[in-house]
C-alpha positions as CSV (number, residue, x, y, z in Angstrom):
1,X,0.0,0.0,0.0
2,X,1.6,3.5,-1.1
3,X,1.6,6.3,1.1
4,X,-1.2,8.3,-0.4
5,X,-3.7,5.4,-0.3
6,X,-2.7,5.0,3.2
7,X,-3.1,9.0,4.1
8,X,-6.6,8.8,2.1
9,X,-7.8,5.8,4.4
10,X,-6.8,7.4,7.5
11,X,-8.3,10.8,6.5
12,X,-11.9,9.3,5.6
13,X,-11.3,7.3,9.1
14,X,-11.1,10.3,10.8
15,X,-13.8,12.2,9.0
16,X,-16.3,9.4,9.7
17,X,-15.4,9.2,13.3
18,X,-15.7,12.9,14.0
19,X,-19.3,13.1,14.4
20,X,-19.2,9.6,16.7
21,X,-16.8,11.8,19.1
22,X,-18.9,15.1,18.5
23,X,-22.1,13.2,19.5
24,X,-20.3,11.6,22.9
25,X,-20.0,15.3,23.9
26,X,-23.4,16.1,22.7
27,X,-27.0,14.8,22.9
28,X,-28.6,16.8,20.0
29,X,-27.9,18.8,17.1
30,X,-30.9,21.7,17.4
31,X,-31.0,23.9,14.3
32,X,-27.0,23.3,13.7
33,X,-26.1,24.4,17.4
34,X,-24.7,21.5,19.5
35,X,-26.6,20.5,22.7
36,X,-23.4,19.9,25.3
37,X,-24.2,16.4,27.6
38,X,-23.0,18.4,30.3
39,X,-26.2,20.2,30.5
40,X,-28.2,17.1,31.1
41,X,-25.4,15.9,33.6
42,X,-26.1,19.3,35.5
43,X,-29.8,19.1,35.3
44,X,-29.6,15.5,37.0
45,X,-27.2,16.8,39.8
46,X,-30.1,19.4,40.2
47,X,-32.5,16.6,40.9
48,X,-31.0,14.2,42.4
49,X,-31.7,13.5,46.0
50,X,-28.6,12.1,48.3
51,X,-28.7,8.5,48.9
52,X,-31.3,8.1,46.6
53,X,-31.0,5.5,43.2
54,X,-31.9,7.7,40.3
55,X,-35.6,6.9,39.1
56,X,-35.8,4.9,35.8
57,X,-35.8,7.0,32.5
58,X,-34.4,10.1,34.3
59,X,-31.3,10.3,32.2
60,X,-33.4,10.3,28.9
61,X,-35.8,12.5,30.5
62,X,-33.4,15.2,31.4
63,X,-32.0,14.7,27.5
64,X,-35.7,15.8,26.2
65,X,-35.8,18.8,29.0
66,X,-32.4,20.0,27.8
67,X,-33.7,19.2,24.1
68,X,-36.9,21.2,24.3
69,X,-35.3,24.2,26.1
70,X,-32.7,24.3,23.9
71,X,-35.4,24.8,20.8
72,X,-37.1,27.3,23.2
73,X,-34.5,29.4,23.4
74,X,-33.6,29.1,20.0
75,X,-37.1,30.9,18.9
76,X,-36.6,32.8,22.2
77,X,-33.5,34.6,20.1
78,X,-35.0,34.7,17.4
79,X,-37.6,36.6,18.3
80,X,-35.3,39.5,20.0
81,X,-36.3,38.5,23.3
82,X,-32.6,38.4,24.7
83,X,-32.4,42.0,24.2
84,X,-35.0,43.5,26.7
85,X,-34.3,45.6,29.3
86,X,-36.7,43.4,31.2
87,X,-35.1,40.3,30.3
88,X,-31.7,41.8,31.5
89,X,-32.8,42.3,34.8
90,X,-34.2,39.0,35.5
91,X,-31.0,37.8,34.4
92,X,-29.4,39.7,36.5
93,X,-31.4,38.6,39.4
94,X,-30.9,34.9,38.3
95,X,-27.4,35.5,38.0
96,X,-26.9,36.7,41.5
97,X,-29.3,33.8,43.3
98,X,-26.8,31.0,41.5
99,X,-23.6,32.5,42.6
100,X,-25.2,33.2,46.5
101,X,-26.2,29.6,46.4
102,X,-22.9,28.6,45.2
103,X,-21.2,30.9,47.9
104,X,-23.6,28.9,50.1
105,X,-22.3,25.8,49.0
106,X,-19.0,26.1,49.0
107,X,-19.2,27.4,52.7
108,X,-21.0,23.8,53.3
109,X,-18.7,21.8,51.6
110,X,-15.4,23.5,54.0
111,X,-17.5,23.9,57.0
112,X,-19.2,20.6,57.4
113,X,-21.7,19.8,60.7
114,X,-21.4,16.9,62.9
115,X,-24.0,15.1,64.6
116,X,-22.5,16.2,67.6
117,X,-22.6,20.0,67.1
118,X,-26.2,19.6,65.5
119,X,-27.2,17.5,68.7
120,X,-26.2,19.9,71.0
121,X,-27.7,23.1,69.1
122,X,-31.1,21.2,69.4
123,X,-30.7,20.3,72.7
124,X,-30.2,24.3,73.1
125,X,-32.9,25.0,71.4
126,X,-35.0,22.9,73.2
127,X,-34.0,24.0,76.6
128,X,-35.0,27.5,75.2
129,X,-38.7,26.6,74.4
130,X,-40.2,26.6,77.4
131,X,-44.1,25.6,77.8
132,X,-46.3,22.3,76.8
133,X,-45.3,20.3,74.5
134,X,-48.1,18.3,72.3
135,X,-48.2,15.1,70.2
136,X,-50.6,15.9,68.0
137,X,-52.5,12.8,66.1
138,X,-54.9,11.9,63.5
């Protein structure tokens, strides 16, 4: 086999595999813009509850969430709505809530609470609330 057959093979190898490795990163082509997987990976750390197995057909669920809103926004564009003041502000807003809760997180994840030190602030608590206390039933 010459050189140039050779260098023709691999290049149509490659070209065929490219969409194989563009689609492992991707879940869906919408309208020529690529869908990133790491959007359904983030919308299924959003739902998932600790300790919890994650409920059948969630993963393909969270692909068709992250599908439609990607068509959504897509129109959403398209129709100028990115460029209201309105729209700014609620961005805005949205913008600031996600990095306080990530502040909030990150102050979790260094600090963490024992059983200990949450026994013993409910224990204080308790103390504090003087008066009857009531078992309510049904």
């Amino acid at each position: 086999m010459n050189r140039h057959s050779l260098l023709a093979r691999t290049l149509v190898a490659a070209t065929l595999a490219l969409p194989l490795a563009v689609m492992a990163q991707n879940v869906a082509i919408v309208n020529g813009k690529a869908v990133p997987k790491a959007r359904v990976d983030t919308l299924l750390k959003q739902v998932a509850r600790p300790g919890q197995p994650m409920p059948p057909g969630a993963e393909q669920q969270a692909r068709d969430q992250v599908v439609l809103r990607e068509i959504f926004a897509q129109e959403a564009e398209r129709r100028g709505l990115g460029a209201s003041a309105d729209y700014r502000a609620k961005m805005e807003l949205a913008r600031q809530s996600i990095l306080i809760g990530e502040l909030f997180e990150d102050y979790r994840r260094k600090n963490p609470i024992g059983d200990d030190v949450a026994k013993s602030e409910y224990d204080k608590f308790k103390s504090q609330a003087a008066g009857t206390e009531y078992r309510a039933r049904h």
